[in-house]
C-alpha positions in Angstrom: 0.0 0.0 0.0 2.9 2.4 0.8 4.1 2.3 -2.8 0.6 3.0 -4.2 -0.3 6.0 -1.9 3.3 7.2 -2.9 2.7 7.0 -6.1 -1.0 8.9 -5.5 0.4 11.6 -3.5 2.8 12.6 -6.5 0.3 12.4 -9.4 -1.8 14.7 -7.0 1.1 16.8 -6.9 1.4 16.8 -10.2 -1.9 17.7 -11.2 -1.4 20.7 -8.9 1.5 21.9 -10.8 0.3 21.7 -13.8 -2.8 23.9 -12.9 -1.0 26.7 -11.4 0.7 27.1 -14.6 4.0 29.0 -15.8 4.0 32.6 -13.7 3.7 34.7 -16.4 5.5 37.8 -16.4 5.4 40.8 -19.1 9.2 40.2 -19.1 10.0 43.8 -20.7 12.1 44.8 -17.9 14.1 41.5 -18.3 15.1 43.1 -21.4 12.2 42.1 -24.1 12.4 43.9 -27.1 9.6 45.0 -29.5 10.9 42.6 -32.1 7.6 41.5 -34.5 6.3 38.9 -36.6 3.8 39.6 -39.6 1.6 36.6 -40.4 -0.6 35.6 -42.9 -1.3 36.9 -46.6 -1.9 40.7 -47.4 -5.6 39.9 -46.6 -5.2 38.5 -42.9 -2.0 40.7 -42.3 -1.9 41.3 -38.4 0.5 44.2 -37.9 3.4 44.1 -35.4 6.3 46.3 -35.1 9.6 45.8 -36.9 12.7 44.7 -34.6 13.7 48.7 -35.4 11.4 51.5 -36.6 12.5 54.8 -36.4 9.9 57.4 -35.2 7.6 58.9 -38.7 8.0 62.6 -39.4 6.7 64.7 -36.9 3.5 66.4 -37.5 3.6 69.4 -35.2 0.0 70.1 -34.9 -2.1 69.0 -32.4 -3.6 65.5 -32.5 -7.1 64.6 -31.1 -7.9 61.4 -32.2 -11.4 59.6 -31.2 -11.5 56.9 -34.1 -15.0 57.8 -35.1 -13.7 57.7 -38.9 -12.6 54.5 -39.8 -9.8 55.8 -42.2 -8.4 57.4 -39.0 -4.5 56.9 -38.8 -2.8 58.4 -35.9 0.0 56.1 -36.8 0.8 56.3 -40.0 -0.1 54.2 -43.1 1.9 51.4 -42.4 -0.1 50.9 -39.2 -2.9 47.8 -40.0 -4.7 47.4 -36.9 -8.2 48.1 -37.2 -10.6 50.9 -36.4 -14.2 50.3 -35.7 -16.5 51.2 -33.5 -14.9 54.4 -32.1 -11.8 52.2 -31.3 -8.3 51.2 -32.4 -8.4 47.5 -31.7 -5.1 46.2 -30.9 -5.0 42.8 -30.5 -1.7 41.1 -28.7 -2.8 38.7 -26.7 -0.5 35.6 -28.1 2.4 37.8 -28.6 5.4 37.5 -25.8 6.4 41.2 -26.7 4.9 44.8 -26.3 3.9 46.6 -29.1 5.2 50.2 -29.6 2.8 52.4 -31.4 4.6 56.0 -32.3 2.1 58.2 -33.8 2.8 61.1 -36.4 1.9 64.0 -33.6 5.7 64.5 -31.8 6.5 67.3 -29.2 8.9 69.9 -30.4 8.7 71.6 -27.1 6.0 71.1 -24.0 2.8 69.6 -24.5 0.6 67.2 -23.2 0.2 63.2 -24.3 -3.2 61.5 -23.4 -4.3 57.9 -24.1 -7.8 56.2 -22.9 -7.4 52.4 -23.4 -10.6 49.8 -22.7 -8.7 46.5 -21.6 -11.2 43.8 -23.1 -8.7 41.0 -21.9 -5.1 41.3 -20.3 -3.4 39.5 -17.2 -3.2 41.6 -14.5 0.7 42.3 -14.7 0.4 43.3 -18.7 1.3 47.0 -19.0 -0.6 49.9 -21.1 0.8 53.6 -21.3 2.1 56.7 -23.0 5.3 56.1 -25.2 7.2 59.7 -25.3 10.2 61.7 -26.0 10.5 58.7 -28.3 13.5 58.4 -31.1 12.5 55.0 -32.1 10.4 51.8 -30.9 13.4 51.7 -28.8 14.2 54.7 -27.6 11.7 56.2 -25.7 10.4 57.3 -22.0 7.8 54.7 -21.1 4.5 56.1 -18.5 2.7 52.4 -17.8 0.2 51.0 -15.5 -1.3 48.2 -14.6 -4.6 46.3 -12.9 -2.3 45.7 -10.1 -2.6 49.1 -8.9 1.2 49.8 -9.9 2.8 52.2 -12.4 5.9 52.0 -14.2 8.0 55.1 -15.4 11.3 53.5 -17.3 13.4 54.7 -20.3 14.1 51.9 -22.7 17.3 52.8 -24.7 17.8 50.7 -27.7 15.8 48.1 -26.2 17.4 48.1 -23.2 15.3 49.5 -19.8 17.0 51.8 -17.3 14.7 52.8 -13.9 14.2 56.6 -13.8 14.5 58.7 -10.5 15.0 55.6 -8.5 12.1 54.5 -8.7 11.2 50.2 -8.4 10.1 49.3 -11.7 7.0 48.8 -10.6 5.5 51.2 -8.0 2.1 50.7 -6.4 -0.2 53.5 -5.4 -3.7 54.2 -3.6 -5.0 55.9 -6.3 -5.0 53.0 -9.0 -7.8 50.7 -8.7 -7.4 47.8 -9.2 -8.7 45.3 -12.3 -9.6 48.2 -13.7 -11.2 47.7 -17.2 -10.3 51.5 -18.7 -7.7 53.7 -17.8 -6.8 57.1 -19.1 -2.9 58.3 -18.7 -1.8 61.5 -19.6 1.7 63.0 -19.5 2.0 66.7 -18.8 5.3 67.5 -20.0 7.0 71.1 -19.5 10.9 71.2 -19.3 12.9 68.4 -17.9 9.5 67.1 -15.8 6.4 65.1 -16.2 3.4 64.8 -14.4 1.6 61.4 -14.9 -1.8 61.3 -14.7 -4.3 58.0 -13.8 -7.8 58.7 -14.6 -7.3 62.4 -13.6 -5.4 61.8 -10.7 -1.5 63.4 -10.1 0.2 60.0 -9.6 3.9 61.2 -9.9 6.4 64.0 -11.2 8.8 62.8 -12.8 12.1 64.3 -13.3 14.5 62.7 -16.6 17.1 64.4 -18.4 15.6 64.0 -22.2 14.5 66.9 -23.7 10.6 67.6 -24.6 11.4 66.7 -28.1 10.2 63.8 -29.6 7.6 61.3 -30.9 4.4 60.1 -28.7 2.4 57.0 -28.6 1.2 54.0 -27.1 2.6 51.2 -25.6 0.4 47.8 -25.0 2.1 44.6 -23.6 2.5 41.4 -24.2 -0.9 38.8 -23.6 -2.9 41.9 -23.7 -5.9 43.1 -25.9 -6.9 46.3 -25.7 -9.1 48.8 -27.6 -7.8 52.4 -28.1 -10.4 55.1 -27.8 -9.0 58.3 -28.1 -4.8 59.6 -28.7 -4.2 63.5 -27.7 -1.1 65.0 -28.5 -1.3 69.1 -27.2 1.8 71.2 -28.3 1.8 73.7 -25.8 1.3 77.2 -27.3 
């Protein structure tokens, strides 16, 4: 009997294992690039961002973008993801890497940046945010959250991230629900500072030594599908 229940207690054991699963982590500050794939013919294409794409010509007028026209393009051309409904829908949910999104709207000077994202399905860690300051899908200054209740502020510099101001890469605060299912962040920007903004509220000032100029986007992470709804970039006058 002793060899049977032996045998029992590790197939339970076993079985446990194998339900928890792999932890999954976004893995970006581990060093995960925004390298792509493209799959499928010109008529299923699902676009992804090249290993390296350097940042499109900078429109410096402002951007309000609310995807009510379907031939909206914040993004350029080249980008294929789809609008309808009043959203972007950006779909990266079986991808291990973040997508960068730089859109043509840059800041030659101060401005502000503002994103509203409706997380349709994303594991709690995965990361959506402003992307600016940005010289590439590589080099950027990177304003994230999470349904953890946790922001990120990091600089990625050719794909490699540094922490900015000391700060953990990921810091929690009382002011970030948690699971939440939509999220606005905005970025005011005005010199060598930042104030990120959750859903209205001042989360942190950040200080960085990159100048104002630069592209602005999005960033959405890995395992994570998300609909944009609206992409503001304000020069300031």
């Amino acid at each position: 009997m002793a060899p049977r229940r032996t045998i029992l207690i590790l197939s339970i054991a076993a079985v446990l294992v194998s339900g928890c699963g792999e932890t999954r982590t976004s893995g970006f500050y581990a060093g995960a690039t925004t390298t792509r794939t493209t799959y499928g013919d010109t008529s299923t294409t699902i676009y992804t961002e090249t290993s390296f794409s350097t940042a499109p010509e900078s429109e410096d007028t402002l951007l309000n973008v609310t995807f009510d026209d379907v031939l909206s393009q914040p993004f350029g051309p080249s980008c294929y993801y789809q609008v309808y409904n009043g959203a972007m829908h950006v779909d990266n949910s079986v991808f291990d890497d973040p997508v960068v999104l730089l859109s043509t709207a840059g800041l030659l000077e101060d401005g502000l940046v503002e994103a509203q994202f409706d997380i349709i399905d994303a594991p709690a860690h995965s990361v959506v945010g402003l992307v600016i300051r940005a010289e590439s899908t590589e080099d950027f200054l990177l304003l994230g959250v999470n349904s953890r209740g946790q922001y990120t502020v990091q600089r990625s510099i050719r794909g490699l991230w540094v922490p900015v101001m000391g700060l953990d890469p990921f810091e929690s605060s009382r002011l970030l629900p948690y699971g939440q299912p939509g999220v606005e962040v905005s970025a005011l920007v005005h010199g060598n500072y930042v104030d990120l903004r959750v859903n209205g509220q001042l989360i942190q000032v950040i200080r960085t030594e990159l100048p104002a100029l630069g592209q602005a986007g999005v960033f959405i992470d890995a395992y994570a599908r998300v609909n944009l709804d609206r992409l503001t970039v304000v020069p300031s006058e």
